[in-house]
C-alpha positions in Angstrom: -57.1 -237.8 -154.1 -54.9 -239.9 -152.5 -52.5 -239.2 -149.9 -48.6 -240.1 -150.4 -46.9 -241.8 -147.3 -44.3 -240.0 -145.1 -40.9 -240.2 -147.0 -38.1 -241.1 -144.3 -34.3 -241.0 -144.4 -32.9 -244.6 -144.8 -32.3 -247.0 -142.5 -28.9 -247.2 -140.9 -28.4 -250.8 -140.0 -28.3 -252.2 -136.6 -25.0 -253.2 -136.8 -23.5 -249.9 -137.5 -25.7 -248.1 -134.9 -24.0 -250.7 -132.3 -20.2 -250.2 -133.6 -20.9 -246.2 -133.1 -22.5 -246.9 -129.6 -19.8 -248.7 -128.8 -17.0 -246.7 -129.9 -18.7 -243.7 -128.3 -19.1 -245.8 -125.2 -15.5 -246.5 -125.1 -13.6 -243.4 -126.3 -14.4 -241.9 -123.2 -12.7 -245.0 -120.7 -9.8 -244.8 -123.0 -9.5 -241.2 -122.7 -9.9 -241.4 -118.8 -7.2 -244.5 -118.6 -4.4 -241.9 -117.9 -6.3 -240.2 -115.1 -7.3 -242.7 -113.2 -3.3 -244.8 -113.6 -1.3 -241.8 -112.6 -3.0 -241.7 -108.9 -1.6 -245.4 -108.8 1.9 -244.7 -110.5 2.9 -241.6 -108.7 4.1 -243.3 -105.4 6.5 -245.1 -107.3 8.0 -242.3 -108.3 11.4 -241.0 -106.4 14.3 -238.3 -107.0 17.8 -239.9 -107.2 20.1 -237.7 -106.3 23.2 -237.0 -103.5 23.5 -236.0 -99.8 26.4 -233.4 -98.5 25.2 -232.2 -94.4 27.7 -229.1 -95.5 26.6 -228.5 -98.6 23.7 -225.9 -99.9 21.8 -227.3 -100.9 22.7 -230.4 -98.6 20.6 -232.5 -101.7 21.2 -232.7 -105.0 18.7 -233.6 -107.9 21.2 -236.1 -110.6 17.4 -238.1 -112.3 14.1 -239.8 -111.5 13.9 -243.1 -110.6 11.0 -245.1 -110.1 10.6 -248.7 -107.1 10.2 -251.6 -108.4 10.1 -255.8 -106.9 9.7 -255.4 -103.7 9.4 -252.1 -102.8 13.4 -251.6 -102.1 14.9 -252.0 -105.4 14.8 -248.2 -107.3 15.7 -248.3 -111.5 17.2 -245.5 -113.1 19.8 -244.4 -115.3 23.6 -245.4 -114.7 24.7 -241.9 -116.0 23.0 -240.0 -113.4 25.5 -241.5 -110.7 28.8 -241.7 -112.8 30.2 -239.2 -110.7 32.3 -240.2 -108.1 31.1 -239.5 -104.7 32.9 -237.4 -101.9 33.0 -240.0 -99.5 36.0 -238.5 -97.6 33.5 -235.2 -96.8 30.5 -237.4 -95.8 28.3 -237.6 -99.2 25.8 -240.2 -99.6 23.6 -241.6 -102.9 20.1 -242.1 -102.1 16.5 -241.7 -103.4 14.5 -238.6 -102.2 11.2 -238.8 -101.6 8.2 -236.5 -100.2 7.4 -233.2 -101.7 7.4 -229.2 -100.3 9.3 -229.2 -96.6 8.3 -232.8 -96.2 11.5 -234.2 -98.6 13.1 -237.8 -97.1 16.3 -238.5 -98.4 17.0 -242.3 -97.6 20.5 -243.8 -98.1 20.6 -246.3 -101.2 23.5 -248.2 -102.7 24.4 -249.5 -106.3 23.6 -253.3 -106.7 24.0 -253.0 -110.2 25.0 -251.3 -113.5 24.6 -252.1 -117.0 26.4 -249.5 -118.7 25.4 -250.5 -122.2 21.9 -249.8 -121.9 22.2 -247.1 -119.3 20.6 -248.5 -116.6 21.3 -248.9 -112.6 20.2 -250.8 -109.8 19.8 -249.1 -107.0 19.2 -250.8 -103.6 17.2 -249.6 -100.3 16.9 -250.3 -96.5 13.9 -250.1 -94.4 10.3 -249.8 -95.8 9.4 -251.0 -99.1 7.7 -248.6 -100.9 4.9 -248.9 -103.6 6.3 -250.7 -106.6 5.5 -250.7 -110.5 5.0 -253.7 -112.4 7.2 -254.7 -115.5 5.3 -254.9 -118.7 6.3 -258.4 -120.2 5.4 -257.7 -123.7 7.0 -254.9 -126.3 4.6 -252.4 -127.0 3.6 -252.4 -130.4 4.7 -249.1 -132.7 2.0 -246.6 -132.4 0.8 -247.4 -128.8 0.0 -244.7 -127.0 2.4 -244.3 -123.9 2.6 -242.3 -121.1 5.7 -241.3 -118.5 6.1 -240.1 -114.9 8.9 -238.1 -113.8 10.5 -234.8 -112.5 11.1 -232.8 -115.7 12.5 -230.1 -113.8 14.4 -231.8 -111.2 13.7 -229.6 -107.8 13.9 -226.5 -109.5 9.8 -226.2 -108.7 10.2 -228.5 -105.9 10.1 -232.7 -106.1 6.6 -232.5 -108.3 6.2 -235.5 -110.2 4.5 -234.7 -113.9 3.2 -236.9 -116.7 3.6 -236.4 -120.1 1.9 -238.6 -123.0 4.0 -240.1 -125.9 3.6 -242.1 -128.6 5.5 -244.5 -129.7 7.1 -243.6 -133.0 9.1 -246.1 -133.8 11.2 -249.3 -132.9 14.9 -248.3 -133.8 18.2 -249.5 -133.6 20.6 -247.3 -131.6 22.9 -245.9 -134.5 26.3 -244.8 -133.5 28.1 -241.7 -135.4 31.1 -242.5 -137.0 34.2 -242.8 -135.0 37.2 -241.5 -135.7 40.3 -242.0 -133.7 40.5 -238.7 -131.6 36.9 -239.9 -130.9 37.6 -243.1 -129.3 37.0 -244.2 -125.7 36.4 -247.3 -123.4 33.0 -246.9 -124.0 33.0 -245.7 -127.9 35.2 -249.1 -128.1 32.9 -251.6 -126.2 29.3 -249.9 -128.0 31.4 -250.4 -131.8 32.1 -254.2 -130.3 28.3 -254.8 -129.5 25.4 -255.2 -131.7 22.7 -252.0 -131.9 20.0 -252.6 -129.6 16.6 -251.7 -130.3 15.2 -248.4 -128.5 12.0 -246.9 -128.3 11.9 -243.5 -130.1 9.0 -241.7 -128.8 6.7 -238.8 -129.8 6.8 -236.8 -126.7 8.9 -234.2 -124.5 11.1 -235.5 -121.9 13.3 -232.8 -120.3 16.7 -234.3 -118.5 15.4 -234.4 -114.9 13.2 -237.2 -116.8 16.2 -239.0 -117.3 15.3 -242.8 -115.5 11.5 -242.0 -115.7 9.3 -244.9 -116.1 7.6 -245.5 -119.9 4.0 -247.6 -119.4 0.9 -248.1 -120.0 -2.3 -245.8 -119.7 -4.6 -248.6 -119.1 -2.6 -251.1 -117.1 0.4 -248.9 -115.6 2.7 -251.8 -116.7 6.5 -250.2 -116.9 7.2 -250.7 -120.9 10.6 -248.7 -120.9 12.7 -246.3 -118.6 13.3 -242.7 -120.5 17.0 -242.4 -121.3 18.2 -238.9 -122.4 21.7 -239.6 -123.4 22.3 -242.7 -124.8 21.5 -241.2 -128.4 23.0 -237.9 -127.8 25.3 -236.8 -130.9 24.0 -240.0 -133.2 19.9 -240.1 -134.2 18.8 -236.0 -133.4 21.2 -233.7 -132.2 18.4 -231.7 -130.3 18.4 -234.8 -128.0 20.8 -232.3 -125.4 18.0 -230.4 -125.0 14.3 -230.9 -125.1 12.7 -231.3 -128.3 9.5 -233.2 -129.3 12.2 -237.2 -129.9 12.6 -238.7 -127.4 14.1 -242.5 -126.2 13.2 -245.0 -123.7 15.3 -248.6 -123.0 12.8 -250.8 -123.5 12.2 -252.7 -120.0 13.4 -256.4 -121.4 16.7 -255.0 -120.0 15.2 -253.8 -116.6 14.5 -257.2 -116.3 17.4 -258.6 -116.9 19.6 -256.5 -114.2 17.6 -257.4 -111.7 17.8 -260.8 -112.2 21.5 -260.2 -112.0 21.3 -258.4 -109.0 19.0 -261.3 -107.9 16.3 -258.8 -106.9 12.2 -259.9 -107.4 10.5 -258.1 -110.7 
């Protein structure tokens, strides 16, 4: 009586036995990008915020900002120091930087604003600290994202924290309708302009992220700055308070202020 050969499971082919081996090989490094980029993005990170001797708290939390050029030039958003300071009683804008009972506050001052797409300049003396890099492409829709910032503000001290986003979508800012009670210089000069595009973004950004840097997992490249306000009342009306939309100004226009301000990207 014959014997019948082994029966064995067929073949998978050599080329999909690679294209697993290699997605297994690189799922991990991808996974890991974050991890290893934060340790390189976090001394770019600084509070923005006010300085009163009398006051108490003598500093005040106002957003995040984040260095950039070459190492003195700080980017966040120009809402965060609207307020008119009170020079006459000694207060000063600056950057804070440290963490627990080791906080530095340095002196900084506005080189430039670009009220349309929310965005200031600010300007140091002294050491240059670490700086990001721009991103000189536009991320495509769907990338996955990441941002750096103090959601919290001091509240649990100046900690920064990074939370992941995608990016949702590639939207034009749409205004509400205006009516004339409603109007304003800025209502006025935003109905005048053409809608710029604005990354909406699947993620949780809390209002001390307000000027946080938007990059890149894998390269750390600055893609956007998070911008809590500029849609407020128009796309989501949760955008007052933290919900999981949120916006970023894409970086083109980073750029473009500081070569106003004449400052290195």
């Amino acid at each position: 009586m014959s014997k019948r050969a082994p029966r064995f499971a067929s073949c998978v082919p050599v080329s999909a036995l690679a294209s697993l081996l290699a997605a297994l090989l690189a799922g991990p490094s991808r996974a890991d990008a974050l991890t290893d980029i934060v340790p390189t993005i976090k001394p770019g990170i600084v509070g923005v915020g006010t300085m009163l001797p009398t006051r108490a708290p003598p500093v005040v939390f106002v957003a995040t900002g984040f260095v950039v050029g070459d190492g003195l030039s700080v980017i966040s958003n120009a809402h965060a120091v609207a307020a008119p300071l009170a020079v006459e009683r000694g207060e000063l804008l600056g950057i804070v930087t440290g963490s627990g009972s080791q906080l530095q506050f340095r002196t900084a001052t506005v080189a430039g604003v670009d009220r349309e797409h929310d965005l200031v300049h600010l300007r140091l003396t002294g050491a240059p600290l670490p700086a990001l890099r721009l991103a000189t492409d536009t991320p495509a829709e769907g990338s996955q994202l990441a941002f750096t910032g103090f959601p919290l503000g001091m509240t649990l001290g100046l900690v920064p924290a990074t939370h992941r986003a995608t990016l949702a979508a590639i939207a034009p800012v749409v205004l509400p309708a205006v009516n004339s009670r409603a109007l304003n210089a800025r209502a006025i000069s935003q109905l005048k302009n053409p809608a710029f595009g604005i990354f909406q973004l699947d993620g949780t950004a809390y209002p001390g992220n307000s000027g946080s840097p938007l990059y890149d997992p894998a390269t750390g490249n600055v893609v956007g700055v998070i911008n809590m306000t500029a849609l407020k009342g128009t796309r989501e009306g949760a955008i007052s308070s933290p919900s999981g939309i949120s916006y970023a100004i894409p970086v083109q226009h980073v750029a473009e202020l500081l070569r106003r301000g004449g400052a290195a990207k």
